[in-house]
N, C-alpha and C positions, 0 to 999 in steps of 0.2 A: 508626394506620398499618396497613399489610396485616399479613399473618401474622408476627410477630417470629424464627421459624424457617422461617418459610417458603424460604429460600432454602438451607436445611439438609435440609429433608424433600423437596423438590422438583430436580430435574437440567433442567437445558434444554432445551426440545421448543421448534420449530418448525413453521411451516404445512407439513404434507405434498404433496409433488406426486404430478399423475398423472402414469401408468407413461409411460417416454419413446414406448414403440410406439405409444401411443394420441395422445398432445398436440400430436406432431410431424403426424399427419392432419388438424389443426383449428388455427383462430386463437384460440382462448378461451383464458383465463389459465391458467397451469401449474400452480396452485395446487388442491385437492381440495375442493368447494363446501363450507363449512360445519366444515368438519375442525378448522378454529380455536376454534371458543365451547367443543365440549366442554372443552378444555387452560388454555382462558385463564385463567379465574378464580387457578388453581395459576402460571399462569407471571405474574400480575400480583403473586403473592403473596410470589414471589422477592425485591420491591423491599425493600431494607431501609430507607425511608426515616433516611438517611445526614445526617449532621449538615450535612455537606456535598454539594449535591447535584450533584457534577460532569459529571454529565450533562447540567445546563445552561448548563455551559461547551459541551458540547459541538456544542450546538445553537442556530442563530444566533436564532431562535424565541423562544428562553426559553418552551420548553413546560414546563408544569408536569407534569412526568412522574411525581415521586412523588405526588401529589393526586391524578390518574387511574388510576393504579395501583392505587393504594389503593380508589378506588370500583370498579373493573373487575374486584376480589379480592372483594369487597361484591357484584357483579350490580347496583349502581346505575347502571344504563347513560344515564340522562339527564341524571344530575351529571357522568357521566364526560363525556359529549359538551360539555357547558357547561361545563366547565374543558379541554377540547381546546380548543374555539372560541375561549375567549379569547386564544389565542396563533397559532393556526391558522387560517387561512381555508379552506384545502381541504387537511386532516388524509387525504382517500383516495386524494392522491394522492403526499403526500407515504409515506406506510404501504406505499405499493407500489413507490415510485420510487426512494426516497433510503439511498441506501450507511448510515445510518445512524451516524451522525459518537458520535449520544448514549450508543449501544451500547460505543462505545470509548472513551468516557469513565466508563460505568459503575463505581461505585467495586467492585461485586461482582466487575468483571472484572479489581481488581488480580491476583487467585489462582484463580477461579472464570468458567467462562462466565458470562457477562453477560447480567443479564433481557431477555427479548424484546421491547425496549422499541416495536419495529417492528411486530412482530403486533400487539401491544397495541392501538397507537394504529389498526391497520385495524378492529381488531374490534371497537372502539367507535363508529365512524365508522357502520360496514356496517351495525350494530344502531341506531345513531341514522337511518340513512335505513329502515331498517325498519318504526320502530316510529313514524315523524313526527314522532321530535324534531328534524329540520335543515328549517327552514320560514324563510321569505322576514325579512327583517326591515326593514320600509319605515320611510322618516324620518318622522318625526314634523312637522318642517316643510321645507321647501326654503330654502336658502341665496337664492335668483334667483343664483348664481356656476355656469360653465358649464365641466366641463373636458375636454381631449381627452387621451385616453390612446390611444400609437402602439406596438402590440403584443398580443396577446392571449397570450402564455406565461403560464406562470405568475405571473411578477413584474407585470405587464400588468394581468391577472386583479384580483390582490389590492390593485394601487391602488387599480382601478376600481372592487370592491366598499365597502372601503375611504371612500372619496371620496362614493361613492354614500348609501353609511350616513351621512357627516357631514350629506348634507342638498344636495349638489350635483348639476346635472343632467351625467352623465358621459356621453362616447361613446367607444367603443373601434377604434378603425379597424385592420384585420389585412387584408394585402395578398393573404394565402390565401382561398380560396373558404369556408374554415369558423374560425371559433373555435375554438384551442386552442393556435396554434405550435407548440413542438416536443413539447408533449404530445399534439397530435393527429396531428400526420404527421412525428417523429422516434421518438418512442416505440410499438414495435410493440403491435398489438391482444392477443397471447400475456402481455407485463406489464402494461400496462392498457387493460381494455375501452373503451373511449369513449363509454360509457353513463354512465361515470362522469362525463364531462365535460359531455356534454350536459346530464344534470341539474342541475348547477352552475350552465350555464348560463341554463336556466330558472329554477333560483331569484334568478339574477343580474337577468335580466329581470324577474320579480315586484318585486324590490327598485326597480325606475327605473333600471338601468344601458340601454345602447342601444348596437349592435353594426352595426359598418358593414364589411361583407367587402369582398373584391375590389378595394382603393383601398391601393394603395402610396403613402404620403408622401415626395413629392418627383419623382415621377413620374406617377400618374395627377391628384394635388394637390399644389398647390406647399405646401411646409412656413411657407411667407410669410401665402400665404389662408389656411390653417387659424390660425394664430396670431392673424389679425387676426379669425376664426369665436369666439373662445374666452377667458375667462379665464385660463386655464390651461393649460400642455399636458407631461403627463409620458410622456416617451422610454424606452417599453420594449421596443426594437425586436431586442435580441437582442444576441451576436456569432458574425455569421452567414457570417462569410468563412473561407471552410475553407480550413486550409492543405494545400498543394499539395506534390507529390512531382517535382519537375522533372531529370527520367535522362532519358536516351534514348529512347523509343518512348511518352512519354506519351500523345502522338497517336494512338498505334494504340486502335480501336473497340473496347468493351467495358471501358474502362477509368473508372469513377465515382467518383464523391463518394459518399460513404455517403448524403449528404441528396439526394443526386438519386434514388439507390437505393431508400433506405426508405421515403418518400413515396409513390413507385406503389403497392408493397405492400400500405400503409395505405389507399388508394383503392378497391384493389379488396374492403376488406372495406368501404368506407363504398360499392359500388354502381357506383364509375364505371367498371369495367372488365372484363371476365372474368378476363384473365390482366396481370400485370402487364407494360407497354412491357420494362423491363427486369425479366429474369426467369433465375433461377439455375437454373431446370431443366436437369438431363440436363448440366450443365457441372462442370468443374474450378472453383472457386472458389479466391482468395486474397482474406483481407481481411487488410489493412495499417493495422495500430493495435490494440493491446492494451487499452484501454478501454472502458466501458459501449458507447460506439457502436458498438466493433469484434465487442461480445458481439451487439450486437441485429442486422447483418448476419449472425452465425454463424446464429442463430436464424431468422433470416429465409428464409436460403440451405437450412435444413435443409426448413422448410416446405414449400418450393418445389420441390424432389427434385433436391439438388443431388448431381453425381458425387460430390463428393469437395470437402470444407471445408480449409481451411490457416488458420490466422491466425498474421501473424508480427508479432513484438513488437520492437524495438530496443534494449530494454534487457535486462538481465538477470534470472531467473528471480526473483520476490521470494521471501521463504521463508515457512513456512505457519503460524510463530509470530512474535508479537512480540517483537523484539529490545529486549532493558529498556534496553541502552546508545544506541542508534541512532534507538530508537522508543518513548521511555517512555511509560508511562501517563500522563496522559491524551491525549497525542496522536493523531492520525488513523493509523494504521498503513499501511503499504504492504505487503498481503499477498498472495499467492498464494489467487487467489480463483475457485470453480469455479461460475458463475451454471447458472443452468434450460438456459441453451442451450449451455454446454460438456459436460452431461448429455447430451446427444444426440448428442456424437459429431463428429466432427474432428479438426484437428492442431495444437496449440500449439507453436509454437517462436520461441525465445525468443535472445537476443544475435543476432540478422541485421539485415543491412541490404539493401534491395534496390538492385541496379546498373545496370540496365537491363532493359526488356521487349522480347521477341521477338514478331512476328507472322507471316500465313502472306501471299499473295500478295493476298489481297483487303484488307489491312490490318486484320486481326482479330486481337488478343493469343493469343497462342499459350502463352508459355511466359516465368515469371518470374525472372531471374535474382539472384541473392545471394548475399550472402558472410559468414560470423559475423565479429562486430568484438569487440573486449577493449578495455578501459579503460587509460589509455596516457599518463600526466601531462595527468591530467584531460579528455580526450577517447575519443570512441568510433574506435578505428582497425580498420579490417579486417584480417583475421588472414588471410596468405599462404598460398594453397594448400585455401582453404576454399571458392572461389569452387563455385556448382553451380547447377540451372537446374530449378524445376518446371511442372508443368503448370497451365497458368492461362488458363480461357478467361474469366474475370470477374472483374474485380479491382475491390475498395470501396477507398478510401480513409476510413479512419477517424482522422484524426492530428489532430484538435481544430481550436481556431478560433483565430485570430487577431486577431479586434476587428469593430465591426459596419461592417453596409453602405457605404463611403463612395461607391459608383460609382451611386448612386439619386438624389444630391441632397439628401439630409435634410441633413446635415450643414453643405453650405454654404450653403443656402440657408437656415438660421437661420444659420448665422457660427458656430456652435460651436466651442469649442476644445478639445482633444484633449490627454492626460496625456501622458508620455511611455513609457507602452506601447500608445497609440494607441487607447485609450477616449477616453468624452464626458467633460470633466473635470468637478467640481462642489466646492458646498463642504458647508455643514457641515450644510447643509439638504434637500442633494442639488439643488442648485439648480444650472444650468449658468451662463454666463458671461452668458446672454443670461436677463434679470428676465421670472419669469413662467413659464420651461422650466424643467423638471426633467428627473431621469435615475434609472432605475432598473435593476436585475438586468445581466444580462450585458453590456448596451450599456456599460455605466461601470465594473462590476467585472470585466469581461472570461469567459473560460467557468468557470463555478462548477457548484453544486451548486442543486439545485431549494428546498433551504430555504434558500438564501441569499438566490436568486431571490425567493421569499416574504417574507424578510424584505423586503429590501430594496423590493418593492414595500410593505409598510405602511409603511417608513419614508418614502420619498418622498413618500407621501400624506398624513403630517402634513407635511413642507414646505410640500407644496402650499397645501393647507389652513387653514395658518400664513399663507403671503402672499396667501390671498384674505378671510380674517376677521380678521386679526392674532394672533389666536391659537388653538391646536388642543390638544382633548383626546384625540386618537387618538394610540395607543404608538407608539412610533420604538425598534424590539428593536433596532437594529445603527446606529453608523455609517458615513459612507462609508468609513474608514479601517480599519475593522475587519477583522480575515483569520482564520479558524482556526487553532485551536492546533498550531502545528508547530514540531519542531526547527531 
């Protein structure tokens, strides 16, 4: 095991960021190049390798977290990386992206901050593509079995490598101009570089996966031809239907979807644009929704030299410790949580609701109106007399998704059937209703978390794999049933 006291001699440190005056000038990551390897060894060594490792309850993965810990505390950075891998397919993106579920399952964090289980796992990765331990890993023979994977996110990704490793010829068709989904053009360039994705990509490539941009299923190909192109075809198309805010003046211009919003963004660091189409320059900003999306428009909006940031939340302020009765350990907490881009500066506010939007004569949003709501036999009610009106000449909606594309054709044109929260249904193999299809990450589990996402694409890919050799030695971490730990 790592140091036996080590979580007695050592206190919690984290990745440092640069200063906000400098990071808010630049798209690069917030984080301080390098600032990690020095601290690591000490913050791996926190891990008390625990009888019980409930950190992999915590993670739908079943990362072996204390095993690389332990070697991360060691400096053996290529066992570490080879026991990531084994449960991980892309550990750098998961190290930079994900809320970290494992952290708050940590047994150190019944009484004590909990090991950096999140730096950890990037600083092994960063030093594995460093030093050439993350290289291509081609099959040994080919299946002749041909599969199509509809998606390129993350879960998308990991069938197809996945799949590709069992020995099958994969191809991945993404309706976007690039590989990556929403880690290429929902996740801003500031949390992760896209350098990181490309190389992926190429190692993906090295391996015999094959990548087909620009081709929506169901609309530039019918989802009928492709099925009868393929052995196989697993559905990782996302849930891409954003819910909508329907008051008064939605109509009025300057009013977006966060994914309409963030996407330019991302484009004009990948070349195609000088300035983004939609652009928070010089404006009032309001972004509507308290979550990771509504953090990455704050961040976005700050880039872009916004007047003035608002983000209003609907719910109530969470509090900034875990509550043992509400939120026991090891559940996921709902905390008061202040990301890289609340560091720079805005306004959180928190119990409102918005009522309507105002505009000026050219039908341009002007100004947002709202009112605080209170909790009321189990509803949010607006509280009388609180109504007030800010200035808002761009407003994101960020308020989550609602289930994936049905208005493209995928859906009926395999016949799919749909659960009843309006996912692709499946059963135990993650197989859809129609033999042959499968379903993975959010299209089936609705909007989760990027290690779910993950999981769930390696577990589809043994389904798949299953019904085209009858049987498969690739892990299935999760399944379909499965949900995180919560009260």
């Amino acid at each position: 095991m790592a140091d036996p006291k080590g979580f007695l001699n050592h206190g919690r440190e984290v990745a440092r960021t640069r200063p906000v005056e400098e990071r808010v000038k630049d798209w690069n990551e917030v984080y301080v190049p390098g600032s990690l390897l020095p601290i690591i060894s000490k913050q791996a060594s926190r891990c008390m390798d625990c009888g019980i490792p409930f950190c992999h309850n915590g993670c739908p993965l079943g990362n072996l977290i204390p095993e690389w810990n332990d070697y991360a505390y060691r400096e053996d950075w290529s066992a570490a990386s080879e026991r990531l891998h084994a449960t991980n397919n892309f550990p750098e993106f998961t190290g930079r992206l994900c809320p970290a579920p494992c952290e708050s399952a940590c047994v150190l964090g019944i009484n004590q901050p909990p090991v950096t289980i999140k730096n950890v796992e990037v600083s092994i990765i960063d030093k594995a593509w460093e030093t050439g331990d993350v290289a291509p890993r081609i099959p040994e023979r080919l299946s002749g079995k041909t599969v199509a994977v509809i998606g390129s996110g993350p879960a998308g990704l990991a069938a197809a490598q996945q799949l590709t490793r069992a020995g099958h010829t994969v191809a991945v068709y993404e309706r976007a101009d690039r590989i990556g989904g929403l880690l290429r053009y929902g996740i801003p360039e500031f949390k992760m570089e896209k350098r990181h994705i490309n190389r992926r990509i190429e190692q993906m490539r090295a391996e015999g996966t094959r990548f087909r941009t620009g081709v929506e299923i169901g609309r530039d190909l019918k989802a009928t031809d492709l099925k009868k192109r393929y052995d196989a075809v697993v559905i990782a198309a996302g849930s891409t239907t954003a819910r909508d805010l329907p008051v008064p003046g939605r109509e009025l211009k300057g009013i977006h979807q966060a994914m309409e919003y963030l996407p330019l963004a991302n484009k004009v660091q990948e070349g195609d644009y000088v300035t983004a189409p939609i652009s928070a320059e010089g404006k009032h900003v309001v972004v509507i929704g308290g979550g990771d999306t509504g953090a990455d428009c704050v961040g976005t909006a700050h880039r872009q030299g916004a007047a003035s940031v608002t983000q209003l939340e609907i719910m109530p302020r969470p509090g900034e410790e875990r509550n043992p009765v509400s939120q026991p350990w090891p559940t996921f907490p709902m905390l008061y949580k202040v990301t890289s881009a609340h560091e720079e500066g805005g306004e959180r506010v928190y119990a409102v609701s918005t009522t309507h939007f105002e505009g000026d004569e050219d039908g341009n949003v002007q100004w947002l109106h709202l009112s605080e709501v209170e909790f009321a036999d189990g509803k949010l009610t607006p509280k009388p007399g609180t109504e007030r009106r800010i200035p808002a000449q761009l407003v994101t909606l960020a308020m989550g998704f609602t289930g994936t594309d049905k208005e493209n054709g995928l859906v009926d044109q395999f016949g799919l059937e749909l659960d009843e929260r309006g996912n692709i249904a499946r059963d135990a193999d993650f197989q859809t209703n129609v033999p042959g299809v499968f379903v993975a990450g959010d299209a089936g589990r609705g909007q989760s978390l990027i290690v779910w996402a993950i999981a769930e694409g390696r577990s589809a890919a043994r389904g798949a794999d299953r019904f085209l050799t009858g049987a498969s030695d690739l892990p299935a971490p999760i399944r379909p049933t499965d949900r995180a730990l919560a009260v």
